[in-house]
C-alpha positions as CSV (number, residue, x, y, z in Angstrom):
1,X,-3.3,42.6,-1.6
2,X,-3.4,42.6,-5.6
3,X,-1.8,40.5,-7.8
4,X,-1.6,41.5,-11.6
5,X,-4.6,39.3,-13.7
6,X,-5.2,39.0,-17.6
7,X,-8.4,41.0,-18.4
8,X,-11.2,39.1,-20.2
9,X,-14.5,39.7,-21.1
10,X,-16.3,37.8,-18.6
11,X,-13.6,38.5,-15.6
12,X,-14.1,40.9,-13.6
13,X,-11.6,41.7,-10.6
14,X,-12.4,43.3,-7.1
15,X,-10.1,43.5,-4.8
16,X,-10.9,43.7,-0.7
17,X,-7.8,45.3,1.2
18,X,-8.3,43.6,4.5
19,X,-7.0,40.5,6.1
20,X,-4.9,39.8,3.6
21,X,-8.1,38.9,1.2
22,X,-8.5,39.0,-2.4
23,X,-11.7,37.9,-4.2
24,X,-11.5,37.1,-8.3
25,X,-15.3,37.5,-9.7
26,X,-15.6,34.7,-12.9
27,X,-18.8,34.0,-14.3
28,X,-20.5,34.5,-11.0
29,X,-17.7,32.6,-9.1
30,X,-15.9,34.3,-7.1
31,X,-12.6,32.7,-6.5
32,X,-10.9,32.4,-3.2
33,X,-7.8,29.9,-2.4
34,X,-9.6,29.5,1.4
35,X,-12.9,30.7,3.0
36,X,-9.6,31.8,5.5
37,X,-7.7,32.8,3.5
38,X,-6.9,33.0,-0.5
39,X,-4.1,31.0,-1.4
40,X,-2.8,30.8,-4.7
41,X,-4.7,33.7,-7.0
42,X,-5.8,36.9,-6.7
43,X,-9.0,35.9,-7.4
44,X,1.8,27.2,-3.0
45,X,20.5,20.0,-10.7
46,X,22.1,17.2,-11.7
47,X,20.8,16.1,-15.4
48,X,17.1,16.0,-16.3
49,X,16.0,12.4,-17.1
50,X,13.2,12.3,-19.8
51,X,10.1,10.2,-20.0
52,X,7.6,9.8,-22.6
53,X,6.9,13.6,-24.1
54,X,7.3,15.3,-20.7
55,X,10.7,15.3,-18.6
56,X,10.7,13.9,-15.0
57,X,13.9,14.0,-13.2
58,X,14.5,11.8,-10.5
59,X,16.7,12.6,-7.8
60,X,20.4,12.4,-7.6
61,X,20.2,8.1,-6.8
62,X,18.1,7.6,-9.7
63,X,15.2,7.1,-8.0
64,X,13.1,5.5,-10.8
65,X,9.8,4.9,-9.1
66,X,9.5,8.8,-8.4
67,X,10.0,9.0,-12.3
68,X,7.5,6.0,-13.2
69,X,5.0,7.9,-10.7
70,X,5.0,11.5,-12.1
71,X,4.9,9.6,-15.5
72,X,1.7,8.1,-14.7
73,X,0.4,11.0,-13.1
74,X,1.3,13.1,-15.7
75,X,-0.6,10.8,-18.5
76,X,-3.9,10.8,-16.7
77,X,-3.6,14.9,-16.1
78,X,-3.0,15.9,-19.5
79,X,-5.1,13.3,-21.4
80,X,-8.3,15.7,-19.8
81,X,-9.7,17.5,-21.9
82,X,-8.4,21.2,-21.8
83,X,-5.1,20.4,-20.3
84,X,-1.9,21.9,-22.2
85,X,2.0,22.7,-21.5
86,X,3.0,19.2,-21.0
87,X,6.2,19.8,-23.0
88,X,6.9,23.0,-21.1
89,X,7.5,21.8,-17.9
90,X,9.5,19.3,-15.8
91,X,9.4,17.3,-12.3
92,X,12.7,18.2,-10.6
93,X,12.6,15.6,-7.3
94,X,16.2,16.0,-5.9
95,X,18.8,19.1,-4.5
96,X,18.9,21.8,-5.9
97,X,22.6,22.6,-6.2
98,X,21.6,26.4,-7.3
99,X,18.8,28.4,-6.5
100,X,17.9,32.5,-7.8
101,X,17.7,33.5,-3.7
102,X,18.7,32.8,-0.6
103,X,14.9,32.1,0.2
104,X,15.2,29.2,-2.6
105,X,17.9,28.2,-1.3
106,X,16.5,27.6,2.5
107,X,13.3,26.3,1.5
108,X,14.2,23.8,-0.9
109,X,17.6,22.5,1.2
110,X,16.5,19.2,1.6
111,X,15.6,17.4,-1.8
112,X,12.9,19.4,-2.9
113,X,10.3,18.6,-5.5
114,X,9.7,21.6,-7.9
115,X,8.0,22.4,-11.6
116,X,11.0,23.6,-13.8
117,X,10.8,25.0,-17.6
118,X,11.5,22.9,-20.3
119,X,11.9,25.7,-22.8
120,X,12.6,29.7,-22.4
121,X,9.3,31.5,-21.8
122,X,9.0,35.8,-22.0
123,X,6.7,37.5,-19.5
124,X,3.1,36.6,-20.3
125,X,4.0,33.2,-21.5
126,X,1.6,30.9,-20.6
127,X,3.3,28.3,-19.4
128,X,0.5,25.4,-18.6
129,X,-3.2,25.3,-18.4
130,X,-5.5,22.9,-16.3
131,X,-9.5,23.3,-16.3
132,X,-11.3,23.7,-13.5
133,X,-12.9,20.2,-14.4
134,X,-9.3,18.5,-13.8
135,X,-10.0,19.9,-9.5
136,X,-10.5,17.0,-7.3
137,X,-13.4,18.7,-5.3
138,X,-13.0,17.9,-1.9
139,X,-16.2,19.9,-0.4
140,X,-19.2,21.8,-1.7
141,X,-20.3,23.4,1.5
142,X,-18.9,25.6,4.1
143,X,-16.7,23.8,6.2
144,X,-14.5,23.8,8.7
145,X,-10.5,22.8,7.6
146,X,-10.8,19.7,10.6
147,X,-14.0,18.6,8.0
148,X,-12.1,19.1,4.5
149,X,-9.5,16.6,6.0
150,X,-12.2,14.3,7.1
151,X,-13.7,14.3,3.5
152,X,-10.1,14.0,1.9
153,X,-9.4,10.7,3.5
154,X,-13.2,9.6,2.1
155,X,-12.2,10.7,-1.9
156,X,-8.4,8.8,-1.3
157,X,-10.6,5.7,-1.9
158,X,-11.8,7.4,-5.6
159,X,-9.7,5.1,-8.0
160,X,-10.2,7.7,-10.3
161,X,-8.0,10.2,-9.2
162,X,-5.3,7.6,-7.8
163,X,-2.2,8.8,-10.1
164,X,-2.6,12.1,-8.2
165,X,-2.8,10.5,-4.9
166,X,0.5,8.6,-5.7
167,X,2.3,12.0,-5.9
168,X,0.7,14.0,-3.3
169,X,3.2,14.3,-0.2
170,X,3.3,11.7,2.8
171,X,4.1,11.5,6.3
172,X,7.2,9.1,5.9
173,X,10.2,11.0,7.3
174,X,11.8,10.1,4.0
175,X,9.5,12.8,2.3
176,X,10.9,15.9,1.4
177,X,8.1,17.4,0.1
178,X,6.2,18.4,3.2
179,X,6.8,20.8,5.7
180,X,4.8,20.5,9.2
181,X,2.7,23.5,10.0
182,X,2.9,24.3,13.9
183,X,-0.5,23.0,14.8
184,X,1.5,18.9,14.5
185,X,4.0,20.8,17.1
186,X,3.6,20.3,21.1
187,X,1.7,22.8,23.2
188,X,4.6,24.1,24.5
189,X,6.7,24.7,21.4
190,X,3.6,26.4,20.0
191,X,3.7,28.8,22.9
192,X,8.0,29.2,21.9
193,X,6.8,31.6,18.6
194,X,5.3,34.6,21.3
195,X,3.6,36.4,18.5
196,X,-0.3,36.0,19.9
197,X,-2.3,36.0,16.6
198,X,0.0,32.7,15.0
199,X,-0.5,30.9,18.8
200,X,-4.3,31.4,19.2
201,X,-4.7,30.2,15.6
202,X,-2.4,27.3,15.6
203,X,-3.8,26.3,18.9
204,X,-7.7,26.3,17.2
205,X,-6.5,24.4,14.7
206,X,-4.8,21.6,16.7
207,X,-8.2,21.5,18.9
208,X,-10.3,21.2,16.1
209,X,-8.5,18.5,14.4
210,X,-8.5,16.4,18.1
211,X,-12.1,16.7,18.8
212,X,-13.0,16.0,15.1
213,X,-11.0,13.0,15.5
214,X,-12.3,12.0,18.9
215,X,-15.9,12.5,17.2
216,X,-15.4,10.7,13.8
217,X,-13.2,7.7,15.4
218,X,-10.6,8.7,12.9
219,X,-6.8,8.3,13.9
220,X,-5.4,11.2,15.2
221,X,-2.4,11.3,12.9
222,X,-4.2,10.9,9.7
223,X,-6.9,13.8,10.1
224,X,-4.1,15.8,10.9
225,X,-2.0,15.3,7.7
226,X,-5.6,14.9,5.6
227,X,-6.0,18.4,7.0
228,X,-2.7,19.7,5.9
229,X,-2.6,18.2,2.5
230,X,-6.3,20.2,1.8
231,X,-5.3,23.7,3.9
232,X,-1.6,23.8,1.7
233,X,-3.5,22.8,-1.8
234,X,-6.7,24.0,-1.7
235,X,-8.2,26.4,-3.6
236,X,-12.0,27.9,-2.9
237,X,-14.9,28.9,-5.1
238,X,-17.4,30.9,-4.0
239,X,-20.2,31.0,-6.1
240,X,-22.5,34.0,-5.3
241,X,-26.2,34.5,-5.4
242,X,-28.6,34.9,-8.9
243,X,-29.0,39.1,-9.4
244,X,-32.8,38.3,-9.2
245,X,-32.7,35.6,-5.8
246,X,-29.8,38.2,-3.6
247,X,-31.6,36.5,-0.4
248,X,-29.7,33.0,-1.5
249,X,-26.5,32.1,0.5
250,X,-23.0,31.9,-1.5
251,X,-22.3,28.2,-2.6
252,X,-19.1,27.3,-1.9
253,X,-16.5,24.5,-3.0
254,X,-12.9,23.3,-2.2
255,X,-10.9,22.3,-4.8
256,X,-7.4,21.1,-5.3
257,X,-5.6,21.5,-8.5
258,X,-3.4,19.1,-9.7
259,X,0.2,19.8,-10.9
260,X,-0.6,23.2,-9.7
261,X,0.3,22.4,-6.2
262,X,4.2,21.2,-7.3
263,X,5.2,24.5,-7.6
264,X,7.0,26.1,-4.8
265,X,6.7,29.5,-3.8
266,X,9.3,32.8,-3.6
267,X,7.9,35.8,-1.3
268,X,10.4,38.2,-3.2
269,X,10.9,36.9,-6.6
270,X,8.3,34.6,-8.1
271,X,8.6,34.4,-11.8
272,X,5.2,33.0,-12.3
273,X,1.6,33.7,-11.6
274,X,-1.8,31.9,-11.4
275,X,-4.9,33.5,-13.8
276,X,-8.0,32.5,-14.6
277,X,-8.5,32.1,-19.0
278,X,-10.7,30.4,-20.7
279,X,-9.9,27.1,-22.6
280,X,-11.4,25.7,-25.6
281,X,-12.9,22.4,-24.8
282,X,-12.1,20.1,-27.9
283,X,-14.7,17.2,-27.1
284,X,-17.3,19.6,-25.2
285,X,-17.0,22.2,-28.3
286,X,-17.4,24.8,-25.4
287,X,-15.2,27.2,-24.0
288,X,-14.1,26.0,-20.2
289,X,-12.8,28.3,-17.5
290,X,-8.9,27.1,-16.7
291,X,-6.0,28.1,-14.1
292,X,-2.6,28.8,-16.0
293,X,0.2,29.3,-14.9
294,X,2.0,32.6,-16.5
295,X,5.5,33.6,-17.1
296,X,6.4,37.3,-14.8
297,X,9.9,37.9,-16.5
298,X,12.0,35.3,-18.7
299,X,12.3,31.9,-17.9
300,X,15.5,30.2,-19.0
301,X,15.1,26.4,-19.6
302,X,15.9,24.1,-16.8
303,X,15.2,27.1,-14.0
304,X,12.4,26.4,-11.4
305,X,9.2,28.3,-11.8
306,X,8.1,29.9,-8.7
307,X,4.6,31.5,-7.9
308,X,3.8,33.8,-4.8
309,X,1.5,31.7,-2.7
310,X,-2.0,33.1,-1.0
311,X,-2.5,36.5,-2.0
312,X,0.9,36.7,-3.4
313,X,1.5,39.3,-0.2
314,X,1.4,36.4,2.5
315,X,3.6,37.4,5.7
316,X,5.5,35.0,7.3
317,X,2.6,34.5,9.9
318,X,0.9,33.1,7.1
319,X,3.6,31.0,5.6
320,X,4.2,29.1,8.5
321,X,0.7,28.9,9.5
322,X,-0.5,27.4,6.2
323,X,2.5,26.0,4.9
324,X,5.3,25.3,7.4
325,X,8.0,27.5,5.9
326,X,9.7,30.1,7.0
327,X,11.0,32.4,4.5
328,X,14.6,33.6,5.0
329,X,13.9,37.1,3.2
330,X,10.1,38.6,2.9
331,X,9.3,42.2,2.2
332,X,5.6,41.9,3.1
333,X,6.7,41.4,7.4
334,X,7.5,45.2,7.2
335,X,3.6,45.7,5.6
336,X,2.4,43.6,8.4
337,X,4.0,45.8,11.3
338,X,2.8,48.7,9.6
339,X,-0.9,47.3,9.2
340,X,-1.2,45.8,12.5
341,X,0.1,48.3,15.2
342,X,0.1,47.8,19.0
343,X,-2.9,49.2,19.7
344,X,-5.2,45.5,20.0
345,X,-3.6,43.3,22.9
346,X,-4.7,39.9,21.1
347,X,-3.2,40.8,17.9
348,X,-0.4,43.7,18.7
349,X,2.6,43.8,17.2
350,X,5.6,42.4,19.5
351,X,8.2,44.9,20.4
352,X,11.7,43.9,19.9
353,X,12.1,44.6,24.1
354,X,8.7,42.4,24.7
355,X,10.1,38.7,23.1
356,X,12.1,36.6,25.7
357,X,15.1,36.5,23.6
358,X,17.2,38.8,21.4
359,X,18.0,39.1,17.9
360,X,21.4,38.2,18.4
361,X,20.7,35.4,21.1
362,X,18.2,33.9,18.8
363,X,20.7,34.6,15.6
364,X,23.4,32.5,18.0
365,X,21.1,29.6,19.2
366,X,20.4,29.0,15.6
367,X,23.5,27.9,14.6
368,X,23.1,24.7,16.7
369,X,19.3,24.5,16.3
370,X,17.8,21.5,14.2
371,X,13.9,20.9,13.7
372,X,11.3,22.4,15.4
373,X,13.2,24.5,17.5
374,X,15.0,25.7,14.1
375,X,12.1,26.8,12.8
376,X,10.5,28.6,15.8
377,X,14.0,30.7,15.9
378,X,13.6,31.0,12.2
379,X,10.5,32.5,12.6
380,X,11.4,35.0,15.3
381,X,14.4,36.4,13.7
382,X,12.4,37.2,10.3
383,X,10.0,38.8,12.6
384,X,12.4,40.5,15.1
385,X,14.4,41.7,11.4
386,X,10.9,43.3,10.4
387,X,10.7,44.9,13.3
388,X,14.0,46.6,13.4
389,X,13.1,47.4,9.8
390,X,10.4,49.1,10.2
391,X,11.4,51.3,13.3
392,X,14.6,52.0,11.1
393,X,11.7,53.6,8.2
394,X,10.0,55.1,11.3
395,X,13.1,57.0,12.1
396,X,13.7,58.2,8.6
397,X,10.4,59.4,8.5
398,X,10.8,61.2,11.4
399,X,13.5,62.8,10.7
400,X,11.9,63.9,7.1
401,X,9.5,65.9,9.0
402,X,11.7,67.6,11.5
403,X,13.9,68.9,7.9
């Protein structure tokens, strides 16, 4: 599960080809999105209103205080030391009344926030760069995700990183910029997405999150977003052992990257990618280690940049179980019906025959569907498509042989 990555010096890449997981070794970090799973690196149109030197748009109202708030935000981000791009990129908070894809267009349907250009950038453009020491670290051990929403709701008190708690998502059903992941769903409507790997995990999840709440005395419905804020943001470092001490454990820490986490994802056609570079650090006079975002193909000014989120080869199963999405088109299903098989009860593949429903009776319900139930039917036709798919390759193989 590779994604392309600038060379340097001091980065080496290795990467593992199971579970979805791909580790990126820097200066004896090794860098992970989740101790689960690695999001984010291979190491998630009306007129534009501008602010101050960087443009915020606000959404088709005018809403002003979104504008006033990603202003701020953006004044404390790049006034760190070894931030850059500021006049590169733009806060779009409002419809999108075009989109590259029909995957764009589905996913950002309902007044979605996004990071667009603010000038043309060519492939390998860098198009903004924010130091490691910009992460908001929520936890330096190994944790469980209940426990990384636990210590989020602690560091919301830290006035110090307030501007990027003002533009982080919230629970208000105004919100646009949040999508529930399954494990906030009922029981039962968990059980409605019949693929056996996605229910046994969402259903750990939600169990951990209650007893942790039960435990701590923390309200049930706060853990639970705290949790999903981390899990959809986070990004891990792993820090491994001294050559000369092997017998030490890795160090690891949880780290959200602001800014970073506007940018919305494309399974098929992302036009951006995360790296690791260094930075020079003006006050320090030392070279810092930075994420930056990176231009695949040419930008055009005013288009959304897009990045691949986890490994950049997330299935579906992923997507909706870390972010809450359901992509209408995603190549990678087909590569997870191919890597999976039938052969493991807990984590076989469905057949199309084995679901409770059709293609066509799920493709028909959908029409009237709204909410949960429109994503769980999302969910099952991108799979049940896969499927057919790939016993449509099957067949051509097959035949291949027989000639």
């Amino acid at each position: 599960m590779a994604q392309r990555t600038t060379s340097l010096s001091r980065i080496a890449v290795c990467a593992i080809y199971f579970s979805t997981t791909v580790s990126l070794i820097v200066e004896g970090f090794l860098v992970l999105s989740n101790t689960q799973r690695c999001r984010c690196l291979s190491p998630p149109r009306s007129a534009f209103l501008t602010v101050a030197s960087a443009a915020v748009s606000g959404n088709d109202d005018g809403n002003n205080d979104s504008a006033e708030r990603y202003t701020r935000f953006l004044d404390w981000l790049f006034q760190k030391d070894g931030c850059s791009g500021r006049e590169n990129i733009l806060i779009r908070d409002g419809d999108f009344d075009t989109s590259s894809s029909q995957e764009q267009h589905q996913h950002h349907r309902r007044q979605r926030r996004g990071l667009f250009a603010a000038k043309s950038f060519r492939p390998g453009d860098s198009i903004l760069e924010v130091p490691f020491s910009a992460a908001l670290v929520v936890e330096t051990t190994e944790t469980t995700d209940a426990q990384r929403g636990k210590r989020f709701l602690e560091l919301q008190q830290q006035s110090a990183y307030q501007p990027y708690m003002d533009v982080l998502p919230t629970r208000d059903d105004d919100d646009k910029n949040w999508d529930p992941t399954p494990d906030f769903w009922q029981d039962e409507q968990i059980q409605k997405l019949e693929f056996p790997r996605l229910v046994r995990a969402v259903l750990e999840r939600k169990r951990r999150i209650e007893r942790l709440a039960k435990e701590a005395e923390i309200a049930l419905d706060d853990l639970q977003f705290a949790t999903w804020l981390v899990e959809s943001r986070s990004l891990t470092l792993v820090k491994e052992p001294y050559p000369d001490a092997p017998d030490e454990e890795l160090e690891t820490t949880s780290v959200m990257i602001p800014v970073l986490d506007m940018i919305n994802h494309s399974s098929d056609e992302p036009n951006a990618k995360l790296e690791v570079v260094e930075v020079g650090g003006v006050a320090k006079g030392e070279e810092e280690l930075a994420y930056a975002v990176v231009a695949l193909e040419r930008i055009s000014v005013g288009e959304e940049v897009t990045i691949a989120y986890g490994t950049g080869e997330e299935s579906s199963v992923e997507l909706l179980q870390y972010y809450g999405f359901v992509p209408a088109s995603n190549s990678y299903d087909v590569d997870m019906i191919n890597y999976l098989g039938d052969d493991d009860e807990e984590d076989r593949l469905l057949e199309e025959d084995d679901w409770s429903t059709t293609l066509d009776e799920d493709e028909e319900e959908l029409r009237d569907a709204t909410g949960v139930e429109r994503t769980i039917l999302s969910f099952r036709i991108r799979l049940k498509e896969a499927i057919r798919e790939w016993d449509a390759l099957e067949e051509e193989e097959e035949d291949e042989d027989e000639e």
